[in-house]
VEXTOR-43408 format. One record per residue (C-alpha): residue in one letter; x negated, z negated, y negated. Coordinates in nm, 4 decimals, decimal comma. Layout:
> residuo/east/up/north
> A/X/Z/Y
...
//
This chain:
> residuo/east/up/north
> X/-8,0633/-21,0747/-5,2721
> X/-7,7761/-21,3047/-5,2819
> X/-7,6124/-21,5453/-5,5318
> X/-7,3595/-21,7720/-5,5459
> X/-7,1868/-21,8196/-5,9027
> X/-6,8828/-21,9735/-5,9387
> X/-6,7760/-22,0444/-5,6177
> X/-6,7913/-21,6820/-5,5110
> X/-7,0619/-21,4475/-5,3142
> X/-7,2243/-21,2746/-5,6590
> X/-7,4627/-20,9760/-5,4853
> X/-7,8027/-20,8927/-5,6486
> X/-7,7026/-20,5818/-5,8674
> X/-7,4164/-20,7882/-6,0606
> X/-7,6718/-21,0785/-6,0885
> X/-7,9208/-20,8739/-6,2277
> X/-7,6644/-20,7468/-6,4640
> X/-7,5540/-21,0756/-6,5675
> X/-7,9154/-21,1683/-6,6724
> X/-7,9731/-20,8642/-6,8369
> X/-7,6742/-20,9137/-7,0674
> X/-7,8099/-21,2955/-7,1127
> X/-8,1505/-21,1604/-7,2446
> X/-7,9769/-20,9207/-7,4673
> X/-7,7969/-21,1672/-7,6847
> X/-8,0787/-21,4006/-7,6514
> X/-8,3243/-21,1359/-7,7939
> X/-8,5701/-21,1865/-7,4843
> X/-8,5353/-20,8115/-7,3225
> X/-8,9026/-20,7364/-7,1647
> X/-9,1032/-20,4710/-7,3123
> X/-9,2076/-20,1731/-7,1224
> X/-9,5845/-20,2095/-6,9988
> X/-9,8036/-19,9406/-7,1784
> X/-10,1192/-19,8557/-6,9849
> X/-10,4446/-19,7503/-7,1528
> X/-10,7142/-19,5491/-6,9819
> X/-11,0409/-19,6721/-7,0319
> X/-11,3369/-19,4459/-6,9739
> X/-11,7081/-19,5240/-6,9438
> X/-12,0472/-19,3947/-6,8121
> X/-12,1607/-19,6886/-6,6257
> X/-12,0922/-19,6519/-6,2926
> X/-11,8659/-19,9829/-6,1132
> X/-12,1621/-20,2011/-5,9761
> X/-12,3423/-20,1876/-6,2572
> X/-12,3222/-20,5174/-6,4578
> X/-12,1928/-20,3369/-6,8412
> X/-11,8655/-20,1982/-6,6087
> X/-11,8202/-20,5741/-6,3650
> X/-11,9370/-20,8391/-6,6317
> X/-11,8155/-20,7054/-6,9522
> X/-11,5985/-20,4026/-6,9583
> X/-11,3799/-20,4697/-6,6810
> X/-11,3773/-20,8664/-6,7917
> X/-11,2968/-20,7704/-7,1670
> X/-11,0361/-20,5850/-6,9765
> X/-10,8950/-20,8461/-6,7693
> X/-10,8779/-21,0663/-7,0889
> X/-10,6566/-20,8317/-7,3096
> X/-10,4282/-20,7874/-6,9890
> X/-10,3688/-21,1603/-6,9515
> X/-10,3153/-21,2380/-7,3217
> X/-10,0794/-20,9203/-7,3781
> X/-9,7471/-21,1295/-7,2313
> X/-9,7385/-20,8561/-6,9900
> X/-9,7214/-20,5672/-7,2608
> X/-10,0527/-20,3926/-7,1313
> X/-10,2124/-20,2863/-6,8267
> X/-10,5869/-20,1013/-6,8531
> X/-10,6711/-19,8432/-6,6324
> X/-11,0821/-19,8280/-6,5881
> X/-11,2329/-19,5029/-6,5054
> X/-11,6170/-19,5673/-6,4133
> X/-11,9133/-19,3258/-6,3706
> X/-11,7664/-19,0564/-6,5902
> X/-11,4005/-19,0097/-6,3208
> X/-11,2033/-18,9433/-6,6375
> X/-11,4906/-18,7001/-6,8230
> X/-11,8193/-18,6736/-6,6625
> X/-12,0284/-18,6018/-6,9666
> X/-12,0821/-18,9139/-7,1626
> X/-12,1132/-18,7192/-7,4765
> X/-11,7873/-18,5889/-7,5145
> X/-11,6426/-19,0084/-7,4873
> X/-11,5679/-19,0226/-7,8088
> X/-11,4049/-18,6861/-7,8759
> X/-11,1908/-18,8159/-7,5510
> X/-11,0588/-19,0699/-7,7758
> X/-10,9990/-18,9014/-8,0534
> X/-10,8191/-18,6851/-7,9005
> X/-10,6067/-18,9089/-7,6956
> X/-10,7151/-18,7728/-7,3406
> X/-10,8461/-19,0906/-7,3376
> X/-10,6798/-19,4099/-7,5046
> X/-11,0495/-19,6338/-7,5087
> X/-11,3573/-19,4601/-7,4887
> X/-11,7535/-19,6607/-7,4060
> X/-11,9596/-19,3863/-7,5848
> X/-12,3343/-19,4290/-7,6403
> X/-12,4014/-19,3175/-8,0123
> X/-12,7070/-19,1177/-7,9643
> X/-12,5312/-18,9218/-7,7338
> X/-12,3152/-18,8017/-8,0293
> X/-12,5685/-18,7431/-8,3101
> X/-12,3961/-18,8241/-8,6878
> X/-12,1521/-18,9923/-8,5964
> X/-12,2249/-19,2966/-8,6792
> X/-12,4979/-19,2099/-8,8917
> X/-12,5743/-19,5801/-9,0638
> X/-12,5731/-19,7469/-8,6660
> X/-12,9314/-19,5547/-8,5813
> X/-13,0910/-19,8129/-8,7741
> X/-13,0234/-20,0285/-8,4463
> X/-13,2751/-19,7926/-8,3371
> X/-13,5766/-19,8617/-8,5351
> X/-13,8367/-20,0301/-8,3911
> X/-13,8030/-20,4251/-8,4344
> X/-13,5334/-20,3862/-8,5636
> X/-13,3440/-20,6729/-8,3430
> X/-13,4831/-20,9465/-8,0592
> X/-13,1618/-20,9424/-7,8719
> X/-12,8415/-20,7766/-7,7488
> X/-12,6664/-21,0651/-7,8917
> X/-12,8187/-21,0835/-8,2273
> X/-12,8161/-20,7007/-8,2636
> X/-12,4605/-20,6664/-8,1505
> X/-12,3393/-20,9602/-8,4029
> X/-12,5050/-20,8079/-8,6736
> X/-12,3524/-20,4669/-8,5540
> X/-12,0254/-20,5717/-8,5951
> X/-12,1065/-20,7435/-8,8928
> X/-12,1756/-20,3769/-9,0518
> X/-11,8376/-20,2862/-8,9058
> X/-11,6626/-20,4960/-9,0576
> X/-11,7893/-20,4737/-9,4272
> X/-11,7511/-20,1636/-9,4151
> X/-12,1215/-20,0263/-9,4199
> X/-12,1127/-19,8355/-9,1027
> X/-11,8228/-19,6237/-9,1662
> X/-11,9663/-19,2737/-9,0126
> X/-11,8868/-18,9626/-9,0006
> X/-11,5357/-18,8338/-8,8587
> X/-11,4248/-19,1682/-8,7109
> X/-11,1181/-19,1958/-8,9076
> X/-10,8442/-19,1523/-8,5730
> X/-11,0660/-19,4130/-8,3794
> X/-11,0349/-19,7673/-8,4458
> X/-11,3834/-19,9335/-8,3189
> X/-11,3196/-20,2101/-8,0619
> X/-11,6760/-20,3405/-8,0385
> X/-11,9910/-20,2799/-8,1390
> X/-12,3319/-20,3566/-7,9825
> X/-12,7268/-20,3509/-7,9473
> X/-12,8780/-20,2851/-7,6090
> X/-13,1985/-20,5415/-7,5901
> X/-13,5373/-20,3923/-7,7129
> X/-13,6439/-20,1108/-7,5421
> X/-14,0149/-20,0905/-7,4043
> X/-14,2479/-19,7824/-7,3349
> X/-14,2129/-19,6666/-6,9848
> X/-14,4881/-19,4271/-6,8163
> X/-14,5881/-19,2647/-6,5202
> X/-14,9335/-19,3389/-6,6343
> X/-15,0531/-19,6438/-6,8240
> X/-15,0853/-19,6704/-7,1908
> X/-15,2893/-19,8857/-7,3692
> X/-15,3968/-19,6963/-7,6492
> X/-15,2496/-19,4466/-7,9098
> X/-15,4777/-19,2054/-7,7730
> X/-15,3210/-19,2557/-7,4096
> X/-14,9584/-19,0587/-7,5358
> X/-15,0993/-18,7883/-7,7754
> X/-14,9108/-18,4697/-7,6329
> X/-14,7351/-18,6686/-7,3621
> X/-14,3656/-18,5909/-7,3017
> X/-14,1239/-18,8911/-7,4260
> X/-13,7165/-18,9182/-7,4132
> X/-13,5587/-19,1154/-7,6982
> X/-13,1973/-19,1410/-7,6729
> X/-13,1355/-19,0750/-8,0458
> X/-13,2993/-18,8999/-8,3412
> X/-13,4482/-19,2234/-8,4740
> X/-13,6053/-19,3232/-8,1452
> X/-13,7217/-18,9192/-8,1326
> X/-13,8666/-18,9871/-8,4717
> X/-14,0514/-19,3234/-8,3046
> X/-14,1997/-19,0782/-8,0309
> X/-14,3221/-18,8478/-8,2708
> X/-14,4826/-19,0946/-8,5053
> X/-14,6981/-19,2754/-8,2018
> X/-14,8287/-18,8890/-8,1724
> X/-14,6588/-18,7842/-7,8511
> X/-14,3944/-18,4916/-7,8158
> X/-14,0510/-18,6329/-7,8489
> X/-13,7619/-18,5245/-7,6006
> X/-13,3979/-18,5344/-7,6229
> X/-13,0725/-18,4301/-7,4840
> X/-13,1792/-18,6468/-7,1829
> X/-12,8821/-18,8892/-7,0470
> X/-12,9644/-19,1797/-6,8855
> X/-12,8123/-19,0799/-6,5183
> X/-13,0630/-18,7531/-6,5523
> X/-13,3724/-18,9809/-6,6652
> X/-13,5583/-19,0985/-6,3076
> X/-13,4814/-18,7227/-6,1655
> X/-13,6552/-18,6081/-6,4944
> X/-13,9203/-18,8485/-6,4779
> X/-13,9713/-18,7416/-6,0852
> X/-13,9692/-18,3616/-6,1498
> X/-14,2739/-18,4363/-6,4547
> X/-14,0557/-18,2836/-6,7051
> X/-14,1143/-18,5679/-6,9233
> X/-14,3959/-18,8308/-6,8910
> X/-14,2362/-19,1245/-7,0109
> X/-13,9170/-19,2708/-7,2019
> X/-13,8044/-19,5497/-7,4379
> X/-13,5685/-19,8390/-7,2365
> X/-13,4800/-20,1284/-7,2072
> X/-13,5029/-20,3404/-6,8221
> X/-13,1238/-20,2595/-6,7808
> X/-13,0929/-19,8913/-6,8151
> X/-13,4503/-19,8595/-6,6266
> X/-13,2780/-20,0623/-6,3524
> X/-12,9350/-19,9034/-6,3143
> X/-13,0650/-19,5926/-6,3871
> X/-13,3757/-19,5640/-6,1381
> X/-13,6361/-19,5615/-6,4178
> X/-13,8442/-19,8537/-6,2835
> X/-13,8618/-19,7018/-5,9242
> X/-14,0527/-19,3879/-6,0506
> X/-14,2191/-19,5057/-6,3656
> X/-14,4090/-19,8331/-6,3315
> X/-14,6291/-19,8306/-6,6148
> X/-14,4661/-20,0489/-6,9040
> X/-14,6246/-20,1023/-7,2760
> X/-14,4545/-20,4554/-7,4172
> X/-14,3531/-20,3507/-7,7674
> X/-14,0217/-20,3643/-7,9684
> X/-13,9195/-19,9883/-8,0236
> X/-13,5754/-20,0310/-8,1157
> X/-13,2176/-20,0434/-7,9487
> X/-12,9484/-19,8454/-7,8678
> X/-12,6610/-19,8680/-8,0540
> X/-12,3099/-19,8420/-7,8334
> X/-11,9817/-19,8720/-7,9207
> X/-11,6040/-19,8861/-7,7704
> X/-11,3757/-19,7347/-7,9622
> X/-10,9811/-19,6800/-7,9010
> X/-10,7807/-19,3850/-8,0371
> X/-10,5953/-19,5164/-8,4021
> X/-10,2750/-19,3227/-8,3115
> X/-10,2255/-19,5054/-7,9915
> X/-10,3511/-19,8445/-8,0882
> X/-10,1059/-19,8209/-8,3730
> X/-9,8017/-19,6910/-8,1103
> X/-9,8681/-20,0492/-7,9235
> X/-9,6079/-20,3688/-7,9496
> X/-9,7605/-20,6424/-8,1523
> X/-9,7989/-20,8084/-7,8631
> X/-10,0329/-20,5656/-7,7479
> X/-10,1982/-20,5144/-8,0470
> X/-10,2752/-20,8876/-8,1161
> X/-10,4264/-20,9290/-7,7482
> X/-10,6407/-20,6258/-7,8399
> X/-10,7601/-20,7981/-8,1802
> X/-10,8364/-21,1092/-8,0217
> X/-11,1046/-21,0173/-7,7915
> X/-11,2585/-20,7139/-8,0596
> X/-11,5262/-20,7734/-8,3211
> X/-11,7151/-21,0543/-8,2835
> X/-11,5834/-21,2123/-7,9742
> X/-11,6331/-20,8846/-7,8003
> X/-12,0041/-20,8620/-7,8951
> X/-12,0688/-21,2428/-7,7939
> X/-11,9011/-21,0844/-7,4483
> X/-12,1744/-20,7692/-7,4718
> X/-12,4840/-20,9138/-7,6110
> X/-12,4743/-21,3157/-7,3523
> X/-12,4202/-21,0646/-7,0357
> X/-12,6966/-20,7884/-7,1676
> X/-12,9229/-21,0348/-7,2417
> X/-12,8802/-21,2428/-6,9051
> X/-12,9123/-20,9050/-6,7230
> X/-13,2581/-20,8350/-6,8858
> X/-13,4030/-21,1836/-6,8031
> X/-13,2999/-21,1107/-6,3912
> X/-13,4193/-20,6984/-6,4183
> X/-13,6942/-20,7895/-6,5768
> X/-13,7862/-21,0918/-6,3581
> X/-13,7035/-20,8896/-6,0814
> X/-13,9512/-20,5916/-6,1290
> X/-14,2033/-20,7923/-6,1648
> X/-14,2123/-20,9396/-5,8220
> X/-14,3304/-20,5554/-5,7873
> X/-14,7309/-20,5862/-5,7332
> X/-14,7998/-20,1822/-5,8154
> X/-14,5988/-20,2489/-6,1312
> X/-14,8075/-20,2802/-6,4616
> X/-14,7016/-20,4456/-6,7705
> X/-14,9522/-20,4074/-7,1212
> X/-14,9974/-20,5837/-7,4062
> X/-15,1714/-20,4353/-7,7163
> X/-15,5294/-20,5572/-7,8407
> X/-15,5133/-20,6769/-8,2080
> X/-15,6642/-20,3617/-8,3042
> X/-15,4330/-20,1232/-8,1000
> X/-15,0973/-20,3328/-8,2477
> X/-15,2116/-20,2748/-8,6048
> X/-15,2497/-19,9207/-8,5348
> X/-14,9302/-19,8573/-8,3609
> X/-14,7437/-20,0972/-8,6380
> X/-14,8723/-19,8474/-8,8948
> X/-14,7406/-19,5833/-8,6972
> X/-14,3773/-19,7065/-8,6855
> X/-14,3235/-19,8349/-9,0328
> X/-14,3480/-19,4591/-9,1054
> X/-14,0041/-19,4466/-8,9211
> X/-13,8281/-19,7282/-9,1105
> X/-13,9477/-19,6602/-9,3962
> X/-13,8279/-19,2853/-9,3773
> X/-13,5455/-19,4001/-9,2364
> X/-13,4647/-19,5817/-9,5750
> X/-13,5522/-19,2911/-9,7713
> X/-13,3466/-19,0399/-9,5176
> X/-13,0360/-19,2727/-9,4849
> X/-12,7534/-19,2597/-9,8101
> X/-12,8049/-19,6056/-9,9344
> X/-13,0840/-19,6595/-9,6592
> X/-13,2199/-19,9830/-9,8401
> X/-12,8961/-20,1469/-9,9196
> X/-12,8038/-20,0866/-9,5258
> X/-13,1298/-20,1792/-9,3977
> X/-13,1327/-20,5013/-9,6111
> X/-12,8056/-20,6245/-9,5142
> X/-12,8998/-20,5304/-9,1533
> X/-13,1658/-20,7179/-9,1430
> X/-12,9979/-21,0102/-9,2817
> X/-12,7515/-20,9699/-9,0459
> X/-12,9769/-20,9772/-8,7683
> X/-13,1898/-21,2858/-8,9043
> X/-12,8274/-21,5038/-8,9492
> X/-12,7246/-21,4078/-8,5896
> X/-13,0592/-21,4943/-8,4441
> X/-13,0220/-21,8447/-8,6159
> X/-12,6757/-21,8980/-8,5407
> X/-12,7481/-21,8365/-8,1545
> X/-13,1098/-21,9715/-8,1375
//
């Protein structure tokens, strides 16, 4: 590259130079770009990795003033199991981890209440009142102290999804049924059929194929991505509770960042970050849902009067021990709650 300065031929190196030395008395030398590595689950199509992940991505990269770049690593490329996600970033082999908390039993202890049944009528309202608990401090957990928590959310309500229908209490006594977390277990158990765990969500339509377990607790996305609703098309419409979720980034590394950096990261965490989550999750229900429907051998079933008193019996059980399992259940569930009932109004 040539320059001419002066009257005489000034070649690129020397020009480059030149500028360098300007930015160095003016104070405006750029900062090195850092690069996170993101890992996740969800594989690339799906909508959690194109509509919010990679977008909350984007967003942090273009307010960073060219401090960060994000590396995404779908579908498990950087750690296949999604229940080691969160030791990944508290280690550091990863710098931001998507972990699914019932994959990782304890810890987050206080977030399984996003798990009881009714306990939230959205993604958005869950995940607002999620990070609500964040940040007053009454979801602190259990060994999260080198993580910093990015975002927190609420999948939509999950259904009950069968090979065979289910109308009745009487039609899942004994049957097989995956929760993806102890409270959701505890759900399965209390409706009088035999709960089943350690189940991921990539391994649930295989599972479901094979008859090693007769049925599982979803919502429309995860039965979607996942294959669920291609092998199990009996559905029973009732709120049994979320998922809770989380991204999380490693404390050391977050802390190691330029302010720059850091601020861009702050800006689009918390809140804004579970507005992000819980409009997209939401959206994607109402088209999965919509969707499978259009699917004529597919049932969905609403509980008689009778039946819905009976099964509401059945699952205050869980809240209420729950409450009585949980250090400072009530306070948490109360404040929950609230939570969830401000967020609903706020977002109508």
């Amino acid at each position: 590259m040539l320059n001419y300065r002066k009257g005489r031929l000034v070649r690129g190196p020397a020009r480059w130079a030149a500028a360098l030395a300007l930015s160095v008395l003016t104070g405006q030398v750029a900062q090195a770009q850092e690069t996170l590595r993101f890992t996740t689950s969800v594989p690339a199509p799906s909508f959690i990795y194109a509509d919010i992940l990679s977008v909350w991505a984007q967003r942090v990269i273009d307010d960073s003033q060219g401090t960060l770049d994000i590396q995404m690593f779908p579908a498990g490329t950087l750690g296949r199991d999604p229940a080691t996600h969160l030791d990944m970033a508290r280690d550091g082999i990863a710098d931001i981890s998507y972990i699914v908390l019932g994959y990782t039993p304890g810890a987050v202890n206080e977030a399984t209440i996003v798990e009881l049944p009714g306990s939230s009528p959205s993604a958005l309202a869950g995940s607002l009142a999620a990070t609500r608990m964040v940040e007053e401090g009454l979801w602190p957990g259990q060994g999260m102290a080198s993580v910093k928590i990015l975002g927190a959310f609420s999948t939509a309500p999950a259904i009950l999804t069968t090979v065979d229908k289910v109308e009745t209490l009487d039609d899942v006594a004994g049957k097989k049924m995956r929760g993806a977390g102890p409270t959701m277990l505890a759900t399965i158990n209390a409706i009088g059929a035999t709960p089943v765990g350690g189940i991921t969500s990539p391994q649930l339509a295989e599972s479901l194929s094979r008859g090693l377990i007769d049925g599982t607790i979803n919502e429309w996305v995860a039965m979607t991505i996942f294959g669920v609703a291609e092998v199990a098309k009996n559905h029973l419409d009732i709120n049994l509770g979320a998922s809770p979720l989380m991204v999380v980034m490693n404390k050391a590394r977050y802390d190691s960042l330029p302010e720059a950096a850091r601020a861009a990261i702050d800006k689009h965490s918390g809140a804004a970050f579970a507005r992000l989550w819980g409009e997209q999750f939401d959206a994607a229900i109402d088209k999965f849902r919509s969707a499978a429907l259009k699917d004529e051998t597919r049932t969905v079933t609403t509980l008689s009067d009778d039946q819905r008193a009976l099964w509401d019996a059945r699952l205050q059980t869980v809240i209420d021990g729950w409450i009585a399992d949980t250090p400072n259940g009530q306070a948490i569930f109360d404040a929950f709650s609230a939570a969830v009932d401000q967020a609903a109004r706020e977002t109508g």
